[in-house]
N, C-alpha and C positions, 0 to 999 in steps of 0.2 A: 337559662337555668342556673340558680345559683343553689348549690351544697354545701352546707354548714357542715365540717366535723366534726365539731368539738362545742359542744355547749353542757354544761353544768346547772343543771334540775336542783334546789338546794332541800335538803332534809327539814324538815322546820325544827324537831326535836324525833325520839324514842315516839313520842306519844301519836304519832301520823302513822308510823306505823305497826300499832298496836294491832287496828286491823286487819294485819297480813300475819303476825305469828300466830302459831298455834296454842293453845291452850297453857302448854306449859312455858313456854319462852312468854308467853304475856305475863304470867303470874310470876314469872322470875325478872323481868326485870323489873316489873312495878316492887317487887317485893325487895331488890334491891339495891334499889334507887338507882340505875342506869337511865337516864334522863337525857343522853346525847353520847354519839359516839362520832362527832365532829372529831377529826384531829389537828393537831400544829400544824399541818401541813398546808393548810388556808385557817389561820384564824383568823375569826370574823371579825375584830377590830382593822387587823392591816386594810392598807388602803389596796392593797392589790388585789385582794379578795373579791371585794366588790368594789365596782367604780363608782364615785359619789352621787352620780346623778341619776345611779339604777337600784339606790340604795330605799328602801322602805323605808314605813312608819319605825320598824323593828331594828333597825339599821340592817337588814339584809338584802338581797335582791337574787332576783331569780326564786323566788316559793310560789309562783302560782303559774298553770296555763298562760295566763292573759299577761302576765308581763313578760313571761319572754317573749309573746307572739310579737308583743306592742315595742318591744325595747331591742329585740335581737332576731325576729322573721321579715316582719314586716317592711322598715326599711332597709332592711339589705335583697330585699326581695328575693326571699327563701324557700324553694323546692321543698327540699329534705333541709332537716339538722339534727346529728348525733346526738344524743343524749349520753355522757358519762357522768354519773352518781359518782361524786368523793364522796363516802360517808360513813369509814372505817370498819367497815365489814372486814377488814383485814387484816386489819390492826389486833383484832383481841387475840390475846396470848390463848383463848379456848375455842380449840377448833368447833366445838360444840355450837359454841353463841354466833363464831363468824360465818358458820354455815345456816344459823336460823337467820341471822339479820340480812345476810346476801339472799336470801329467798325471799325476805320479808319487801328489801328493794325495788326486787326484780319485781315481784307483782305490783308495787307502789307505784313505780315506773308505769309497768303497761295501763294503769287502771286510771290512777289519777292524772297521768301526760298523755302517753300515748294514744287512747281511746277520746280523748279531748282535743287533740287537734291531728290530722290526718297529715301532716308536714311531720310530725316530729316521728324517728327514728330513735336507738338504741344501745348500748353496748351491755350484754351481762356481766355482771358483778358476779366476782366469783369468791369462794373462799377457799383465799391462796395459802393461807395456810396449811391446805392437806388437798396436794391434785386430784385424789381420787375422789372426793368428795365435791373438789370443781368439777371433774366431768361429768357427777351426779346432776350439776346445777346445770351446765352446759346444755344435757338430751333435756333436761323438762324444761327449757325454757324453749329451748332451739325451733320448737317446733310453730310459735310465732315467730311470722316471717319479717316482724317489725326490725325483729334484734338480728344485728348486721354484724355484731363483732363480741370478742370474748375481752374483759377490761382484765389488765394487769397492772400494778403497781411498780413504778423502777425501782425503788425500794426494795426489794425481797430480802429474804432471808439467805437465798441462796441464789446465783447469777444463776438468770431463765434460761443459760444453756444445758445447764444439765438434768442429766436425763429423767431424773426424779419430777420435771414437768411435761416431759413428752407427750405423757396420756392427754396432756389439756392439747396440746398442740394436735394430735393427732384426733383426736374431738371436732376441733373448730375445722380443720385440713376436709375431713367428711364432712359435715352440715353444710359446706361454704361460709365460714366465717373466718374474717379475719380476727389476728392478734394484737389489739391496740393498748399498747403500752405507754403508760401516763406518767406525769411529773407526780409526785408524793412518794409516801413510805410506809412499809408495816411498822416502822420502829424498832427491830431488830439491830441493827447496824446504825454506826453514826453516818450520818447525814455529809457527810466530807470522806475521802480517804484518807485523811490523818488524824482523825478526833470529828468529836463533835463541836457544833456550831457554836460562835457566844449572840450571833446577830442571825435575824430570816433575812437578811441581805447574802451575808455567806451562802447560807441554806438552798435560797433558790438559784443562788449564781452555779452553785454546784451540782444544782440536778443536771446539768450536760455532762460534767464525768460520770454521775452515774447511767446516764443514756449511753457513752462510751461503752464504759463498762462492758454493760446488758449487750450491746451490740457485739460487742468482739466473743462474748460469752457464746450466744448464738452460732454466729461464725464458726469460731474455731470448736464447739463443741459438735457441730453437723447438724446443729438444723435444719438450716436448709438443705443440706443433700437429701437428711430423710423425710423432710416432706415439701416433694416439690414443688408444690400448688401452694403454699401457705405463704400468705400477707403479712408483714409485720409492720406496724404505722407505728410512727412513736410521734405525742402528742404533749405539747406544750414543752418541748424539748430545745425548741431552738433551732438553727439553722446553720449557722457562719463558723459555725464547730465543725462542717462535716468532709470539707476537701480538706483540710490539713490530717485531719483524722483518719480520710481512706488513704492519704498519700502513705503516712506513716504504716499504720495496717499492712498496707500492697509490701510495703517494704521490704518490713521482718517478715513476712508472708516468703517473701521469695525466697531469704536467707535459711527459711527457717521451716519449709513444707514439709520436710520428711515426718516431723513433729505431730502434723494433721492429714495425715496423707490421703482423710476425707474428702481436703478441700480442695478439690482438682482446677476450679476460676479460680482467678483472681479477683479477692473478697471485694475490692470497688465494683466488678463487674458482676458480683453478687447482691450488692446493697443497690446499685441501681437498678435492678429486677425487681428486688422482693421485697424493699424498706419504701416505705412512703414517710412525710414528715410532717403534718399540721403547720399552716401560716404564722402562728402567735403560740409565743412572742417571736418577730420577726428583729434580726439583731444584725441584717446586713448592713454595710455604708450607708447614706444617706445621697453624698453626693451622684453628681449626674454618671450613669452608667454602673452604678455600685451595685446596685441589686442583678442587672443581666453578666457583670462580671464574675458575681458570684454562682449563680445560675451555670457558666459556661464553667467554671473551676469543679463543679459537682459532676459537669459530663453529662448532664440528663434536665431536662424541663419536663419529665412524666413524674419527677418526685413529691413536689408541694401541692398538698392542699389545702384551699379553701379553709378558714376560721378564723370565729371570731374570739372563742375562745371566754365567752358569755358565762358570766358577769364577771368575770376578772378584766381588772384594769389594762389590759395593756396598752390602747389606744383612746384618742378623744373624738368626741363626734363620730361617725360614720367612715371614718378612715381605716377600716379593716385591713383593704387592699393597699402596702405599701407603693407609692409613687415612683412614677419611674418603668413600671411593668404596661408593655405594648398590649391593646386589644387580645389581638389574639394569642399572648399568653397567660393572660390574665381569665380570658373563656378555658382554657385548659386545666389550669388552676381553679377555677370554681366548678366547674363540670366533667370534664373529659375526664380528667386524672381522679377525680370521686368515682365516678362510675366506672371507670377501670378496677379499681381497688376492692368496692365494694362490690361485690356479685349478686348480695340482696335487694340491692338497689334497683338492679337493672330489673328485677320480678315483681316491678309494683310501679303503677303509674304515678307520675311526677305531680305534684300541685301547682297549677299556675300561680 
């Protein structure tokens, strides 16, 4: 069994889903000329976006069923694979619009992929803009058992530890859904913590601080203490960031507990419980033993999974799986550790 977690469905334009707003959101944006709510956060020239040889007539790739089955299921021989929508539902400064266009999505999603090929899976799009109005999207989607997780942006306006997003958390903790938190931004904040970017070379080299961040925010703010079942995946985050990072953590942690006297582990012994981390982009050593050394410095082979991370560039050919990784950790990585994570998984049979 192999588990895709992270593939990206791409939006063609507003005009695909016209047929999922309501009456008045369709006359507002036609009427507005809201024509795409792509953001900077993958634009479609970089090469990273999409990769050249999964690129259309349109120069996109990933817009229909059939080529992702053809370009991203098929030869990697794919069970399941996650579906997360970038397509700035979160982005608009009006809670109003980011809550029609995350509904608009989510039905997009199930109607146009999901119901099209029995492999693909899902994350809701929520609009993070205003939690209360994510949990509104959370129970009407929840109730297809396709959608396996609630999508966040690292990006926020506000670090997803505090308590102003609990209600989401506490939503997805009930349904069984996990919290898979993605590379992009609402555009609130710059995109670096010292300013904003002049290059998307900075931009994306930085989204691992903001993955820090969101993490320690979590942590120390008690998330996990107050919900103890809840998953949190962070997704196209990176890897080689994460033992120097719990080392440091654990540190000040020790010096410094009376501060969160929530946090009764020690947060490395929290993150390898409750954090999972998507494959790609994979940024360990190359050379021989580099990837199980890093593996062994993280303290845990239950944390990585499976992706390809589809249609973004990160690799060529079929080399998803970095070299170097033994049989049978590599079946743990594509399976075991998916279907640990994912609880919706395990309620639906697999596709050969």
């Amino acid at each position: 069994m192999v588990i895709d977690c992270d593939v990206h469905p791409t939006v063609p334009g507003m005009k695909a889903l016209l047929p999922y707003l309501d009456d008045h959101w369709r006359e507002a944006v036609t009427r507005r000329g809201i024509d795409d709510q792509t953001t900077i956060s993958y634009p479609t020239i970089n090469p990273l976006t999409f990769r050249g040889d999964w690129r259309d007539a349109t120069g996109r790739a990933a817009t229909s069923v059939t080529a992702l089955a053809e370009q991203a299921l098929d030869p990697f021989g794919t069970s399941f694979a996650i579906c997360n929508c970038l397509y700035g539902a979160q982005a608009a400064f009006s809670e109003d619009l980011g809550v029609a266009v995350a509904r608009a999505v989510n039905d997009w999603i199930a109607r146009e992929w999901l119901d099209r090929d029995p492999r693909l899976r899902a994350s809701i799009v929520v609009p993070q803009q205003n939690p209360e109005r994510a949990v509104d999207e959370i129970e009407r989607v929840a109730g297809d058992k396709r959608f396996v997780q609630v999508l966040l942006l690292v990006g926020s306006e506000l670090t997803l530890g505090r308590r102003q997003y609990w209600p989401i958390y506490a939503a997805a903790e009930r349904l069984g859904l996990t919290i898979g938190i993605h590379a992009g931004s609402m555009f609130r904040n710059p995109t670096t913590p010292i300013g904003w970017p002049s290059s998307f070379t900075e931009q994306y080299v930085n989204e691992a601080t903001g993955f820090q961040s969101q993490l320690t925010s979590l942590i120390t703010e008690g998330v996990f203490s107050k919900f103890p079942n809840l998953t949190v995946v962070l997704m196209e985050s990176g890897v080689s960031w994460l033992p120097a990072y719990l080392w440091r953590l654990t540190k000040f942690w020790k010096g410094l507990r009376s501060e969160v006297p929530w946090v009764s582990d020690p947060p490395a012994s929290i993150v390898r419980d409750r954090v999972r981390l998507t494959m790609q982009p994979f940024d360990a050593p190359p050379d021989d033993g580099g990837i199980m050394r890093l593996i062994d410095q993280i303290g845990s082979d239950e944390m990585l999974l499976f992706s390809t991370d589809y249609p973004h560039w990160q690799f060529d050919g079929l080399a998803a799986m970095p070299a170097g990784i033994d049989p049978g950790l590599a079946k743990k990585i594509m399976a075991d550790n998916p279907l640990r994570t994912y609880v919706r998984l395990q309620q639906t049979e697999p596709v050969a």
